[in-house]
N, C-alpha and C positions, 0 to 999 in steps of 0.2 A: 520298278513301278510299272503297271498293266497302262499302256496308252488309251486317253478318253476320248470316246466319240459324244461329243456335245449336241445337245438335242432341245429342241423347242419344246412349247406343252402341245399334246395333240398328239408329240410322235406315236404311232402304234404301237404298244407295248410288246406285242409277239415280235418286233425290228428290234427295240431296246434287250429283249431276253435274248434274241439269237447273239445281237452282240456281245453281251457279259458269257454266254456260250463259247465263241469264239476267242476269247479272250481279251478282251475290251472290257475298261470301266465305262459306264455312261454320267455325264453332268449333264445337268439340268441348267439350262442357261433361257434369259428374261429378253424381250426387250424393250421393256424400260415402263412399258404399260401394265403388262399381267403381272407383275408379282411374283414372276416362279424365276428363281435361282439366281444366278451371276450374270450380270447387264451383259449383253453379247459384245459390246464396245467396248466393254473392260478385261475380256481376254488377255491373257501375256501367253509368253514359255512355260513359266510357271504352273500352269493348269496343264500340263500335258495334255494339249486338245489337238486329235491328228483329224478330224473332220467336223465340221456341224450340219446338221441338218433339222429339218421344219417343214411346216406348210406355208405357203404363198402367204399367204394374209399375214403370217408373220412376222414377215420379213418390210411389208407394207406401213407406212405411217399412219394417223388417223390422219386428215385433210387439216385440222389446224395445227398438229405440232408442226414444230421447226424441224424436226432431223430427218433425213432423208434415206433412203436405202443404204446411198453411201458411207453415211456418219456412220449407221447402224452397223454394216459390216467392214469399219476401216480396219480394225485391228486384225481380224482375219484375214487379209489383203496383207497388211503390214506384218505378219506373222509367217504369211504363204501358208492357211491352215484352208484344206478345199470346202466349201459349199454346197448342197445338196438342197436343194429347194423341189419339196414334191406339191407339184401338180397335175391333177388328172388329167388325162391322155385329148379327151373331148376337148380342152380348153386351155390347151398346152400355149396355142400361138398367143394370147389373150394373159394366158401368164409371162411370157418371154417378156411381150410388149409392155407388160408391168414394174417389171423390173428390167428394164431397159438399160438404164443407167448404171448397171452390175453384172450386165448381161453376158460382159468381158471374162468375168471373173467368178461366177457361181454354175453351178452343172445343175440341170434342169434334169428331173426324173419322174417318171410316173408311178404313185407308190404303192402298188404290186411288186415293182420291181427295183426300192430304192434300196432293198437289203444288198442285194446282188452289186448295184451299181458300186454302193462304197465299198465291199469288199475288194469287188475286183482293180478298183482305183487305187487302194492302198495294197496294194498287191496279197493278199491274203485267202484268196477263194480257195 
């Protein structure tokens, strides 16, 4: 079975075609608000997910929920499955400081160049 690269809604679909190119399946993963695919906290082994990626906002709570960046990405963490969180280049520091509290744990990209970045992380370029 083709290893998944898990993906928010939003991702640019010319990133998602190059990866089933490359030979990657893509999932569709939720969190917990939009409605599109598999809760990203509910990740296992199971799903063959060797990265996820998304946009900033995605990865953010509304101001009243309860779950925090952290909830949202434990599984991935508890997995060791990498992160990719793209933010444009203008407002990169402003992203970092947003997700702060994951800051340990997720790789910040600019996404012109998040094709490249996950390829090259998973050794695959």
């Amino acid at each position: 079975m083709r290893k998944r690269i898990g993906y928010l809604e939003g991702t640019d679909s010319k990133i998602l075609s190059s990866f089933i190119a490359k030979g990657y399946n893509t999932m569709t993963l939720g969190n917990g608000l939009d409605g599109h695919g598999k809760f990203l906290a509910h990740i296992d082994p199971s799903d063959k997910i060797c990265a996820v990626v998304g946009y900033l906002h995605k990865f953010l709570p509304l101001t009243d929920q309860k779950i925090s960046p952290n909830d949202l990405l434990y599984a991935c963490r508890l997995h060791s499955i990498p992160v990719f969180v793209m933010v444009p280049k203008e407002v990169m520091a402003e992203g970092k400081k947003a997700l702060e509290e994951v800051s340990d744990f997720v790789n910040f990209v600019e996404p012109e160049s998040t094709l490249e970045a996950i390829l090259e992380f998973l050794g695959n370029k």
